[in-house]
DRENFI-305999 format. One record per atom (N, C-alpha, C): x, y, z. Coordinates in steps of 0.05 Angstrom, whole numbers, plus 5000, padded with zeros to 4 digits. Layout:
N
XYZ
...
//
This chain:
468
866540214299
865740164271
864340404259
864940534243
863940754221
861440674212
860640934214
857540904200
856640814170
858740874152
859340774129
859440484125
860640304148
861340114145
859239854158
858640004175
855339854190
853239904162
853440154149
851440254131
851739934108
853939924097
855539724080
854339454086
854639394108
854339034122
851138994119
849139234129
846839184136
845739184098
847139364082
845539304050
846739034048
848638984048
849738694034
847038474042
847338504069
845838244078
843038234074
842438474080
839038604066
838038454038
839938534024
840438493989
840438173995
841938073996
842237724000
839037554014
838837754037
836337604047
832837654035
833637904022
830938024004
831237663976
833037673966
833837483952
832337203948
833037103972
832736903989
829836833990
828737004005
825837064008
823737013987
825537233967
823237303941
822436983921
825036903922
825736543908
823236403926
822736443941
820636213956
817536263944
816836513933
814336573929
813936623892
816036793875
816736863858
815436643834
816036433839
816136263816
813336123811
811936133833
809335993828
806936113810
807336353810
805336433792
806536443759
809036383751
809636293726
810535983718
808735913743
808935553727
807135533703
804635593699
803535533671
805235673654
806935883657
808035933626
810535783625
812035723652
813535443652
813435253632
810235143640
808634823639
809234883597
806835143587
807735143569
810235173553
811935263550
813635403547
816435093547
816535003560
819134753577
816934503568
814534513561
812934303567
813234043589
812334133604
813434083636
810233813640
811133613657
809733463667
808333583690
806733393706
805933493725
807633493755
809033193751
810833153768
814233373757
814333493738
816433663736
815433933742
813734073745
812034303766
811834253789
811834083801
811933993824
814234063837
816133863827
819333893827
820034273829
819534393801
820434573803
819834843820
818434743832
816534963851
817234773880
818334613885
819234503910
821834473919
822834423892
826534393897
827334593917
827834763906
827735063926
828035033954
824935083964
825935033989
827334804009
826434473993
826934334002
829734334004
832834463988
835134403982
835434634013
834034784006
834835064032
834534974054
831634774072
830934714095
833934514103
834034294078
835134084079
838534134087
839734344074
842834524081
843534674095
840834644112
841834974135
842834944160
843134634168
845534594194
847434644185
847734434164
849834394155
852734614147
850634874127
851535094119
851935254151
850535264175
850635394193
854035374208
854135024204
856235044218
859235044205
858335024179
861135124157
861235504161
858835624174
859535894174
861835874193
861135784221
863335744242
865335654240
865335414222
869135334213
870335584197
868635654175
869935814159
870236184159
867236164172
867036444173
865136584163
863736784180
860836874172
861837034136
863337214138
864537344109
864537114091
866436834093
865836744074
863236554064
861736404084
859536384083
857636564059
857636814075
856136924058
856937004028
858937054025
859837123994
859336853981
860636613993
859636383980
856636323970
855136363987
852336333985
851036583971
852536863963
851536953944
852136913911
854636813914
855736723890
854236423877
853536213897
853435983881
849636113872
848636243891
846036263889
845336543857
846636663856
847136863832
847736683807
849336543811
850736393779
848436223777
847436063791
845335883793
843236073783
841936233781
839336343779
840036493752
842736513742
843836613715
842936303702
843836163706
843835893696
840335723692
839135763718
836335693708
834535843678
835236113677
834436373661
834636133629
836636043633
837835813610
836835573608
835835473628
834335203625
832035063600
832634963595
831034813562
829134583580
829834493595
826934203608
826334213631
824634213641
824134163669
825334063687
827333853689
829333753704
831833923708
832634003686
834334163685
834334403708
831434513700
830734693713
830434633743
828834463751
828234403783
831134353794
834034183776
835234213788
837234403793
837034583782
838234853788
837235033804
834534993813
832335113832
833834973860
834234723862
835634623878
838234703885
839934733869
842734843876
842035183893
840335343879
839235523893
838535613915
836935343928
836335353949
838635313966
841035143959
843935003976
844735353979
845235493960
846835743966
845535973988
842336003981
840536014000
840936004026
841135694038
842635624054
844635694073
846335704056
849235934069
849136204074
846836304065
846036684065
845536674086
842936514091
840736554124
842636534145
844836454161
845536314182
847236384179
849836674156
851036744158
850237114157
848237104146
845837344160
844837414180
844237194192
843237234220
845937254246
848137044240
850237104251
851937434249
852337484225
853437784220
851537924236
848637934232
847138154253
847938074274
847437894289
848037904314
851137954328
853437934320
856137894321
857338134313
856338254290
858438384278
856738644279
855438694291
854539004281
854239164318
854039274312
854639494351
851739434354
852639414383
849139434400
847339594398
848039834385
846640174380
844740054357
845639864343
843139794311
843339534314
843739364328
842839134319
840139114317
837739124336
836039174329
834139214302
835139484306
834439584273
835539464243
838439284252
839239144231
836738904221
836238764251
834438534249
832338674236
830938934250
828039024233
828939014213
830939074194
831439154168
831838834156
832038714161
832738394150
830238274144
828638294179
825038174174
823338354151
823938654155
823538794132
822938674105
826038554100
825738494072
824638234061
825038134080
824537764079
820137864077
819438054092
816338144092
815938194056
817338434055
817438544025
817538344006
820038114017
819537963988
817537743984
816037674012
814037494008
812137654001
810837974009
808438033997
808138153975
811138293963
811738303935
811238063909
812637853925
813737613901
811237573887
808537563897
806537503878
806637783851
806737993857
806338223836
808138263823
810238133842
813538143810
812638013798
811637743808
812537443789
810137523767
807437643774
805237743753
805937843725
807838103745
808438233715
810138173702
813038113719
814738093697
814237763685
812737593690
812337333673
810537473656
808637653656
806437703641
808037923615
810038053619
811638243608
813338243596
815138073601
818337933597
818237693603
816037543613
816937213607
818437053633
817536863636
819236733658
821336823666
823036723653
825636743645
827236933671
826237233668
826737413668
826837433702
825037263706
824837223751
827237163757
829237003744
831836853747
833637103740
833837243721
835837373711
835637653725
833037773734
833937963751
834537983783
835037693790
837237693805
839937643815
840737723778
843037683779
844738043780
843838283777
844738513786
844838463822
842438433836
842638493856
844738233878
844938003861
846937853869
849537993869
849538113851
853038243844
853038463865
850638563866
851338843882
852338683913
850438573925
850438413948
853238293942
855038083938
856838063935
859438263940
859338473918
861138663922
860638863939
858738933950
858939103973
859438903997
859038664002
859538454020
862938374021
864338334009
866838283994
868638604008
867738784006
868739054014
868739104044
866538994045
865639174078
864738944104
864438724088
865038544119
867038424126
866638404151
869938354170
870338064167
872638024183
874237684170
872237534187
873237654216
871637524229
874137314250
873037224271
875837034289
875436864279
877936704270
878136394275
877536254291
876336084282
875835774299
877835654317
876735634346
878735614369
880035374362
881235244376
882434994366
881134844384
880434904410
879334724428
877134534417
875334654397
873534614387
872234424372
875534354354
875534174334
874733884342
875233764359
873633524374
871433514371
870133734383
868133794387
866333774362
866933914347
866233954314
865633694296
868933524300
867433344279
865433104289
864633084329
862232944331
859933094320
859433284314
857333444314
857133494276
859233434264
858433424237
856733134236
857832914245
855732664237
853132784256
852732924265
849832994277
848033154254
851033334243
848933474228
848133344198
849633124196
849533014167
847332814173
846832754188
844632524194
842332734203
842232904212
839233084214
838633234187
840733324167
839833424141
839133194136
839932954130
838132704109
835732624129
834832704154
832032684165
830232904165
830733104160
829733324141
828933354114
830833294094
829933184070
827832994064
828432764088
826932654077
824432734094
823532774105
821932854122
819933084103
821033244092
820333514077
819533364055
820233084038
820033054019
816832884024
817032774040
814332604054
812932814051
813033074065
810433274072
809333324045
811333434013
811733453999
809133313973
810933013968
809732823956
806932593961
807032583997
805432464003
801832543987
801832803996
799432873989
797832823958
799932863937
799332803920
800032513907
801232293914
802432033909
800631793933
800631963956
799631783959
801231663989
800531594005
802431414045
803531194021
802831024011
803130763994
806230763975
806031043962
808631003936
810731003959
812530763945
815430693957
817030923962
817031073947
819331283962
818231443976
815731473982
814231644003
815231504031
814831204032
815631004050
818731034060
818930904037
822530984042
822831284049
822631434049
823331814057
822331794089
819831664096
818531694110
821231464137
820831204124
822631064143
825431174154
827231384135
829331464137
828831714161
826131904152
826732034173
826531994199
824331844198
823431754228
825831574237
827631404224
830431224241
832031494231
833031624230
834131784229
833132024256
831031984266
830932244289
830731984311
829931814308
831731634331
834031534334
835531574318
838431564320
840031784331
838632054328
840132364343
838332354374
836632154373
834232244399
836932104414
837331754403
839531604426
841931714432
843031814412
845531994422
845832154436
843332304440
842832574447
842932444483
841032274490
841932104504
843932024516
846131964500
848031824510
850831974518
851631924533
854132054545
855932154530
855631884512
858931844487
857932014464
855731984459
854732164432
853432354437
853032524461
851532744459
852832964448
851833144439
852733424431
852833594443
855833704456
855633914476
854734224459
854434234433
854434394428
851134454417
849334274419
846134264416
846234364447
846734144460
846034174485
846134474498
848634564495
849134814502
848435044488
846834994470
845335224462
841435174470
841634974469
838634924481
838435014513
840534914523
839635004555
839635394558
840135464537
840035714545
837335824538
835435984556
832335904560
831436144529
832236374521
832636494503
832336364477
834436194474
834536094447
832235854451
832035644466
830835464465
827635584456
827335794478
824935924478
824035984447
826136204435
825736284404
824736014382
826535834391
825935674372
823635574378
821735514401
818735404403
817435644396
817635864394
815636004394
815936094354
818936134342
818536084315
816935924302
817135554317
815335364303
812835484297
811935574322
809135624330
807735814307
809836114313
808736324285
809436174255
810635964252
811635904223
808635784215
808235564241
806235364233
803735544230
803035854239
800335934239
800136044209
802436194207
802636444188
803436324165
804136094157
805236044139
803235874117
801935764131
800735644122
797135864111
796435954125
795136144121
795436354103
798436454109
799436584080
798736484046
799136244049
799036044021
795036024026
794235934034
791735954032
789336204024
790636394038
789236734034
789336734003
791936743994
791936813966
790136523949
789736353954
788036113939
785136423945
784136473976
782236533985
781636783963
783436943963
782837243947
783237163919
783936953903
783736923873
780436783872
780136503891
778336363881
774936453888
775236653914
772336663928
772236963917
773737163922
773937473921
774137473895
775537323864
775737383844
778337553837
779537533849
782037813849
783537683831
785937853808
787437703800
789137723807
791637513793
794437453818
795337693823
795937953804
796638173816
796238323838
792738343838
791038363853
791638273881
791338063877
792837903909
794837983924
796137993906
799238033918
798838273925
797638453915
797638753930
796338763962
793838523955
792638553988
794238504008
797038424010
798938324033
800138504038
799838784017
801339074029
799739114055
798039094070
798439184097
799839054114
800438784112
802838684126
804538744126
805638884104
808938954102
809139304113
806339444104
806039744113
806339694144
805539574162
804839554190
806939524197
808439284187
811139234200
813239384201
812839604176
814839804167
814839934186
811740044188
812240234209
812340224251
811639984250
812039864279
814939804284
817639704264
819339634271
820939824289
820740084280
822440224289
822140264315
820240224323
819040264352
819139994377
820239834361
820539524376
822039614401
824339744400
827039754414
825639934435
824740154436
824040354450
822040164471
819840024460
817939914474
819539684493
821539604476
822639304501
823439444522
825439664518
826439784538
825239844565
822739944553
820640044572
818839774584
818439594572
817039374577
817339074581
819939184571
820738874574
821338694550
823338554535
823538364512
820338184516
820238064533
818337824541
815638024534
815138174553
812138294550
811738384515
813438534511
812638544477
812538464463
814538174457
813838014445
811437824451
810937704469
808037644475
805637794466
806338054471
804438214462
803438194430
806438204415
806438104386
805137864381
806137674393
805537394382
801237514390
800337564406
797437504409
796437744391
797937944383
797038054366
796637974333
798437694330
798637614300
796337494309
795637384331
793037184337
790237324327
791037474342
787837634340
786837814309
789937774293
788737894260
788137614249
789837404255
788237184242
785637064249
784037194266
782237184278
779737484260
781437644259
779837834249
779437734215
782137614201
781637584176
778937394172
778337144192
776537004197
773237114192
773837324208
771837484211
770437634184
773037784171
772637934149
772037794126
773337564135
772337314100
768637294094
767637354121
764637234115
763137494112
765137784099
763337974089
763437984065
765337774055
765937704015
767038004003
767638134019
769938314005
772138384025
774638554005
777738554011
777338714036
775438934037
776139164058
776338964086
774338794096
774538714118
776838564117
779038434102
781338274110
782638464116
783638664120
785538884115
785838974135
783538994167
784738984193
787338714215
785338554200
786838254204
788838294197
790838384168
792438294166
794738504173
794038774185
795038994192
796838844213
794038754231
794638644250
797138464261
796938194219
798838044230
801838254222
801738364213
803938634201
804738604230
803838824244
804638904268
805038774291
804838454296
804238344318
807838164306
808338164282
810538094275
812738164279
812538494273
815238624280
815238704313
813038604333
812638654357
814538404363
815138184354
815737984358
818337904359
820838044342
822838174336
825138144357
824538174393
826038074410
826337844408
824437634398
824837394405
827737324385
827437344356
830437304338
832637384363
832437714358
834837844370
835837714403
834437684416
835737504443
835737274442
835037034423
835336834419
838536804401
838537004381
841136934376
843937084386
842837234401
845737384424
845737194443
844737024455
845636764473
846436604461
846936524431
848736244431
852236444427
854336224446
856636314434
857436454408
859636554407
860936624382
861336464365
863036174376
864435964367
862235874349
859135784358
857335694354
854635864342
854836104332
852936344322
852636274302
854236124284
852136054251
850935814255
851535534266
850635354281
848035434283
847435594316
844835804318
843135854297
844336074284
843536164261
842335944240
843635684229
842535594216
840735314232
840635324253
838135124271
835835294261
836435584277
834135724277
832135794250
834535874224
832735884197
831335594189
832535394191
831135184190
829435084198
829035194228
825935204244
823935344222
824935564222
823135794206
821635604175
823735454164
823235424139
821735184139
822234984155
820134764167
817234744172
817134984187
815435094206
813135194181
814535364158
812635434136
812135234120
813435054123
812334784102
809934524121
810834504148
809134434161
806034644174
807134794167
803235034167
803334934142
803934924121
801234934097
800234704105
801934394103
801234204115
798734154136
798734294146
797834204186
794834464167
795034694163
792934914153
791434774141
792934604123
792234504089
789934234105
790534124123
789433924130
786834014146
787334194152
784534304169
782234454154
783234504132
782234714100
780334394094
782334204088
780934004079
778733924091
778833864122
777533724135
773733864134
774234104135
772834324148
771334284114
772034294093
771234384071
769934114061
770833884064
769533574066
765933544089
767333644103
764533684129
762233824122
763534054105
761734244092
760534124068
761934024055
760433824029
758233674038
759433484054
757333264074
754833474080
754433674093
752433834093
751233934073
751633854050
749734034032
750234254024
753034344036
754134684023
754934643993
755834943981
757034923951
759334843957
760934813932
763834893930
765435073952
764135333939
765235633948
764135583974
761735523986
761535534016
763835374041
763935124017
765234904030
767935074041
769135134018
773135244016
772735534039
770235624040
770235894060
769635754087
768935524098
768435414117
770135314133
771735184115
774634994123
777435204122
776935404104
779035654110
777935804137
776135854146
776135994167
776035894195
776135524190
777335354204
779735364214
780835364190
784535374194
785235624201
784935844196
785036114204
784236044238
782435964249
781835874274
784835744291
784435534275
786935374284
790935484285
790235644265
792935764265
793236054281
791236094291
790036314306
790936124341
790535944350
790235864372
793335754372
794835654356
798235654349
799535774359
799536054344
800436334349
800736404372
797936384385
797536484415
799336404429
798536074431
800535884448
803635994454
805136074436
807936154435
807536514460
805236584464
805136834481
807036814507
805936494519
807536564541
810036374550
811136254528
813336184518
815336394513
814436534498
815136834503
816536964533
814336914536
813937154577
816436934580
816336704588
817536534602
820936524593
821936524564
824636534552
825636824552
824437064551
825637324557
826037464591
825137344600
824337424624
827337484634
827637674649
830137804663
831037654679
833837564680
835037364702
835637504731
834537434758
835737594773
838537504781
839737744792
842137744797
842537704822
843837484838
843637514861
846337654876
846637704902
849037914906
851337604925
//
């Protein structure tokens, strides 16, 4: 394969997954000009700042394993196209519904990018860059989470909502048409397979509606209330709905040889516990820091968003060096090494919160920069062990972990923020003491997460011996 043409595959998917990314963070700091502007309820801000990911978590088996019937190339053109016209189309939205549900269709196309992204890296590009393809992917997905606050600042503050939607409709096109040119067809779907396939579609259609609803509980509960009926109902569906894949999974006649056979392989199984682990620390902490640097530090949203440049500087410059270090050390040892290194900056940010200014967060978060892109084997050998047949499958289990994983940390963070900041009230603290008490709680807690996944790590990379 030509260097032109690896050069080709790695912007397409870059472009698509920068995309992807930026949509999850982008929109929240132009909900008040939303709210005004659409005159939006409270429950239609809600909506429109949730649809999103929830349509993305909720489509990503599903879309994973339409990559494998159909094909990573078309997968992805599909999922840049419905997600481009869609984000042309919100730019247009007149009400809040309108809007949330086109945020939703967004997230479905979304969907089909991740798990035909992660399949293309792993599959389609030479062993000489895959690597560096993956750094360049986590790259962007970094960029667009610690960017999205300082776009969404200015250009809502400059040009108007509106404008978050419509400028990604160039880089849709570009992504598209350099994608359309330069990625390969790809094999057809064996035939043996097809059996196989359509038990495993009712698996996957019954775990997206226990996801949904599941995501919609994490979602609404907090603000509605355990009590409102469709919290109940979401809540009943998911939970008989993951006992319905638990009994199959079980059973002789309904198991999935094709879960199964990607779980027993210690790599992937491994990646995926140790993703939960960093989703649930980092994710939730991510969303809290910026509450932390607007409400205690005073910073404004621009402001903020700038302090997450050492995450993305660190990672920039650590990625390139991932490959050289495994070599020498081992997949397992460096990524462990990573994972306790995100530990120990969320530990430092802890630290730096109780000097009430920015300079002390800024080792911490170097930290979590670099302990991330240390982490980097875990993707890349988790998704070179599932089959070919089965690589968007993979691919889209694994983004779904990821996207879960960030909605259950704010959750699980959010709960320990609370707890800690309630305790603090009970004592006689302020406000501001309380929210710095129970944040450096959760920072604690998502700190001892992180770790956990270290030797989960050691244990799923570890070198197989060969016996003679």
């Amino acid at each position: 394969m030509g260097r032109l043409r690896v050069l080709s595959i790695v912007t397409a998917v870059v472009l698509a997954t920068f995309l992807t990314a930026l949509d999850n963070t982008v929109v929240n700091l132009a909900l008040p000009q939303m709210r005004t502007e659409l005159g939006l309820t409270d429950t239609d801000v809600k909506w429109v700042a949730t649809s999103y990911p929830l349509a993305l978590a909720s489509f990503l088996l599903f879309a994973g394993r339409l990559t494998d019937g159909k094909g990573r190339r078309w997968s992805l053109l599909t999922g840049v196209a419905v997600f481009t016209v869609s984000s042309a189309c919100c730019a247009l939205s007149t009400t809040g519904v309108v809007l949330a549900c086109l945020r939703g269709v967004q997230g479905g196309g979304a969907a089909f990018i991740l798990p035909a992204s992660l399949a293309l890296m792993s599959h389609d590009l030479p062993d000489r860059v895959r690597t560096a393809g993956f750094g360049a992917t986590t790259a962007a997905m970094a960029s667009a989470l610690a960017f999205g606050p300082v776009i969404s600042g200015v250009v809502t503050q400059h040009l108007g909502w509106e404008w978050l939607f419509v400028m990604n409709v160039p880089l849709g096109v570009a992504s598209f048409v350099v994608g359309a040119l330069a990625l390969p067809s790809g094999p057809r779907p064996q035939q043996g397979t097809h059996d196989a396939a359509e038990g495993l579609h009712r698996h996957i259609a019954l775990a997206c509606l226990s996801i949904a609803s599941f995501v919609y509980c994490l979602i609404q509960a907090p603000s509605t209330g355990l009590g409102e009926p469709s919290v109940i109902v979401s809540g009943i569906t998911a939970v008989s709905g993951a006992i319905v894949l638990v009994c199959k999974k079980r059973s002789k006649r309904g198991s999935s040889p094709a879960v199964g056979q990607l779980l027993r392989a210690r790599p992937f199984a491994g990646g995926l516990i140790t993703q939960l682990l960093w989703g649930l620390g980092v994710s939730g902490v991510y969303f809290y820091t910026s509450q932390f640097l607007q409400s205690a530090l005073h910073l404004s949203p621009t402001e903020a968003g700038l302090t997450f440049t050492p995450v993305v500087s660190a990672l920039f410059l650590t990625a390139p060096f991932v490959s050289v270090m495994a070599k020498r050390w081992g997949d397992g040892q460096v990524a462990a090494t990573g994972l306790m290194s995100v530990a120990v900056g969320l530990l430092l940010i802890a630290l730096g919160s109780l000097q009430g200014k920015l300079l002390g967060l800024l080792p911490g978060l170097a930290a979590v920069g670099a302990g991330s892109a240390l982490a980097l084997p875990l993707t890349t050998r988790a998704l070179e062990s599932s089959p070919v047949h089965l690589s968007g499958f993979a691919a889209g289990l694994f983004s779904a972990t990821r996207e879960l994983s960030g909605v259950l940390g704010i959750v699980l963070v959010g709960a320990v923020v609370t707890v800690g900041d309630y305790a603090s009230v009970a004592r006689g603290a302020t406000q501001g003491q309380a929210f710095l008490t129970g944040y450096q709680l959760g920072l604690c807690v998502a700190a001892a997460l992180v770790a956990t996944g270290a030797p989960v790590a050691v244990w799923a990379l570890r070198p197989i011996k060969c016996t003679p």
